[in-house]
C-alpha positions in Angstrom: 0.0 0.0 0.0 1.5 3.2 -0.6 1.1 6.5 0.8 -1.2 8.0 -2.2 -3.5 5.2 -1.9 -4.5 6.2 1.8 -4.1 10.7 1.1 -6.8 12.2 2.8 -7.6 16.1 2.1 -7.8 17.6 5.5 -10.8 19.4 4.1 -12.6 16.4 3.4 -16.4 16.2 5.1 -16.2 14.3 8.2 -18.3 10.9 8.3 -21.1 11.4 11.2 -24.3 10.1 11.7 -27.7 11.2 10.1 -29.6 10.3 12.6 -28.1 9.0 16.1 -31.3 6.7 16.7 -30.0 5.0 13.8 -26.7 3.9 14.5 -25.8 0.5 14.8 -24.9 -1.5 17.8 -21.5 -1.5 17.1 -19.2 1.9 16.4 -15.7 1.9 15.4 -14.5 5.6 15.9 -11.0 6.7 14.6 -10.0 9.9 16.5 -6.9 11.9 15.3 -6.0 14.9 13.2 -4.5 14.5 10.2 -2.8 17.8 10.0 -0.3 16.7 12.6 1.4 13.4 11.2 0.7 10.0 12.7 -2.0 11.5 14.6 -4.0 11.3 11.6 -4.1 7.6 12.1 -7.7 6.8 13.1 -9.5 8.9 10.3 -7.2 7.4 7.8 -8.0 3.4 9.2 -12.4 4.8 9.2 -11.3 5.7 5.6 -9.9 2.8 4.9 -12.5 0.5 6.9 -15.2 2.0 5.0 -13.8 1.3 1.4 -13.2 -2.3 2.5 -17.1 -3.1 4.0 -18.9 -0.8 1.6 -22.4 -2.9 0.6 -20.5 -6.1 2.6 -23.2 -7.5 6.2 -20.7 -5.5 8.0 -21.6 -2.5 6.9 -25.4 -2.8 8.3 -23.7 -3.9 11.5 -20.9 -1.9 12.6 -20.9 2.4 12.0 -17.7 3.8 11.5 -17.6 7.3 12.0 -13.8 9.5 11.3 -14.4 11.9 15.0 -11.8 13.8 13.8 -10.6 15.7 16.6 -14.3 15.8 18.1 -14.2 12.8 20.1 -15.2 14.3 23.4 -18.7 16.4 21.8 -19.2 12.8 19.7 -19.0 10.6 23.2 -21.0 13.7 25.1 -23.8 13.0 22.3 -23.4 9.0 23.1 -24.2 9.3 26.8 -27.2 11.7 26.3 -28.5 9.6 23.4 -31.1 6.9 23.4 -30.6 4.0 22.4 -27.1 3.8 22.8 -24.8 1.3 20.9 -23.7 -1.5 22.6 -20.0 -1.5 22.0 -17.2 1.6 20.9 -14.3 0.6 19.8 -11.9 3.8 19.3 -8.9 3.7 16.9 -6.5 5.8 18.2 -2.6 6.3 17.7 -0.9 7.0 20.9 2.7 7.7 22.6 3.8 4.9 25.4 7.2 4.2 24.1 6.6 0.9 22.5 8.2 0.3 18.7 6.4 2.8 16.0 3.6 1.0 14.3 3.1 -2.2 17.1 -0.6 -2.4 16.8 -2.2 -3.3 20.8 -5.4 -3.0 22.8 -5.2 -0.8 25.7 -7.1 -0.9 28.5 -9.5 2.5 29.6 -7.4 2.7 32.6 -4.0 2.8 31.2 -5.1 5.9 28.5 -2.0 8.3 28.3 -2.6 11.5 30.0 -1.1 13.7 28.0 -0.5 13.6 24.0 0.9 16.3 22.1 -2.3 18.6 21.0 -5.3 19.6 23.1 -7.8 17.8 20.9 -6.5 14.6 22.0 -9.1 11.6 23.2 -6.8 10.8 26.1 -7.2 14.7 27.9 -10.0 14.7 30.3 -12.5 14.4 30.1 -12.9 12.2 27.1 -11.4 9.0 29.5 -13.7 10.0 32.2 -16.8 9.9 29.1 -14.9 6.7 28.1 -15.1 5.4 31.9 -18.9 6.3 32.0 -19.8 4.6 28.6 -18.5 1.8 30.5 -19.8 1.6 34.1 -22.6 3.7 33.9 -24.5 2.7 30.8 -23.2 -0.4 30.3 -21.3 -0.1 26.6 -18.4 -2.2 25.8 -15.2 0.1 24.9 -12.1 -1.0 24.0 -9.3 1.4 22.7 -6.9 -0.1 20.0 -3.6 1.9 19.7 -1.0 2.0 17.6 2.6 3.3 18.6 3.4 6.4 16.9 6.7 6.7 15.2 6.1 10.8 16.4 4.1 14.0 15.9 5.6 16.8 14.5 5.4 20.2 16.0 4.2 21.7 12.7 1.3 20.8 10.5 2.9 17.3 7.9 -0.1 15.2 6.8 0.4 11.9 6.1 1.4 9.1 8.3 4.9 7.8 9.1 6.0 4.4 7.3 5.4 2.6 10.3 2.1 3.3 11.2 1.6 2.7 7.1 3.2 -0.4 7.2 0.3 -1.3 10.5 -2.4 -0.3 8.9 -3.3 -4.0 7.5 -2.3 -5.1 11.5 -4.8 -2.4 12.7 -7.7 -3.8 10.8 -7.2 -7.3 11.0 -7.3 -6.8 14.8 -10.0 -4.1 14.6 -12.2 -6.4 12.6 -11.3 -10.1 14.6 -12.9 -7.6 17.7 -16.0 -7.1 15.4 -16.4 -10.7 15.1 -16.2 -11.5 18.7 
């Protein structure tokens, strides 16, 4: 896979939900901004993820939805809403010194606190609405990371090669938890 095969225009119309009563039981949200590198990650896999399951059973099953940097309004929404979905699973690239692109599940608990922009999911309180989904209303979440090779302190789109070289990792193990 090369890099012009996954190029996404930062100006490109975020994927969100018509109608929130209409969402399926399942949501795979990628969080990320892909003016700032590898952070771009999860709006590049929901990109990706929706090209793959377009008119396939999994796509009546499962929304994805690209949150952008919005994760914490988009979660927000989730509590207030009825019905909610079942099970979140974010898509997230993250900093906790493991090798650039290793592809892991991390638990709600063991979210970095800080990341390099303010947007990030891992600032309060976007864990805490994580935490809540959880033991309050009784969704599923799991967070699947990915080790970021770095993020640059000025705006570089694109994603490094190793979190290129991850993305077929990302979705194998993003889609094995869809089947579970």
């Amino acid at each position: 896979m090369n890099r012009e095969s996954i190029h996404r225009d930062p100006a490109e119309e975020r994927i969100e939900p018509a109608d929130w009563d209409k969402l399926n039981r399942t949501l795979v949200i990628g969080c990320g901004n892909v003016l700032m590198g590898d952070d771009g990650l999860g709006p590049t896999f929901i990109k990706q993820a929706l090209k793959q399951t377009a008119g396939s059973p999994l796509a009546n099953e499962v929304t994805f939805i690209d949150a952008g940097t919005s994760i914490r309004s988009l979660l927000f929404s989730i509590v207030l809403t009825e019905p909610r979905p079942e099970r979140i699973i974010i898509v997230d690239a993250v900093d906790v010194g493991r090798a650039p692109g290793e592809v892991f599940e991390i638990s709600l608990d063991d979210i970095p606190a800080v990341k390099s922009d303010d947007f990030s999911m891992h600032q309060l309180p976007t864990s805490n609405l994580l935490k809540e989904l959880r033991e309050q209303c009784g969704v599923e979440v799991r967070v699947v990371a990915v080790q970021v090779e770095y993020i640059p302190k000025e705006i570089r789109c694109g994603l490094s090669e190793p979190l290129l070289t991850a993305l077929p990792k990302l979705q194998e193990t993003v889609f094995g938890l869809l089947t579970i």
